[in-house]
C-alpha positions in Angstrom: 7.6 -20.5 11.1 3.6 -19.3 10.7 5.1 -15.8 10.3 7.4 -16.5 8.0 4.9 -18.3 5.7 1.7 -16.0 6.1 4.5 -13.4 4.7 5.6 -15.9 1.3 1.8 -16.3 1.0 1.0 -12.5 1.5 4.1 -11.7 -1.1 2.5 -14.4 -3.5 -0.8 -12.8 -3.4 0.8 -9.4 -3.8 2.8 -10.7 -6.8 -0.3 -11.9 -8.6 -2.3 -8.8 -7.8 0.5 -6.8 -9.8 0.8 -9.2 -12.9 -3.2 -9.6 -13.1 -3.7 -5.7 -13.5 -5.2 -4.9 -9.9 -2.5 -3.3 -8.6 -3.6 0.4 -8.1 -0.2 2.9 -8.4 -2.1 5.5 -10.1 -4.8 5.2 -7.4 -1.9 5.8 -4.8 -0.2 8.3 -6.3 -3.6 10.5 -7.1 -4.1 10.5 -3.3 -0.8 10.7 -2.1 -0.2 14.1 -4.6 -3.7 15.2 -3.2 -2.4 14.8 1.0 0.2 16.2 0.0 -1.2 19.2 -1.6 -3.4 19.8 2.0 -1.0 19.2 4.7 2.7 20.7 4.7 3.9 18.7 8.1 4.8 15.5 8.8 1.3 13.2 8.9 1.1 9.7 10.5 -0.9 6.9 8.8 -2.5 4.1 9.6 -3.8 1.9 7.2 -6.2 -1.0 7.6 -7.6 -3.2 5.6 -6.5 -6.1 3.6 -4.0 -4.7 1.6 0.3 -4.8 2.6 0.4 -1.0 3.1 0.9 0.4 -0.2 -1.0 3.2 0.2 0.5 4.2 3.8 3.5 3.7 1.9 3.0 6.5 -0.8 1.8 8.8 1.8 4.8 8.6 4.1 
């Protein structure tokens, strides 16, 4: 049940980041096209922090 609702709360805050303007796609995207210009094989990423992933996500 704490899983579940540390997820709804993580999904809230990731909801309001988005609608409040702090959500950083270009940001991703810049960095991603950038990786992605320097490595031609398959990377792993591990991404830490306090965000949910979103830039792991771009890069993989």
């Amino acid at each position: 049940m704490e899983n579940t609702n540390n997820l709804k709360k993580a999904q809230e805050w990731e909801q309001r980041m988005i609608e409040n303007g702090h959500y950083r796609e270009h940001f991703f995207k810049v960095f991603a096209d950038q990786v992605n210009k320097l490595i031609d094989t398959p990377i792993t990423v591990l991404e830490i922090g306090l965000e949910l992933g979103h830039l792991a996500e771009r890069l993989i």
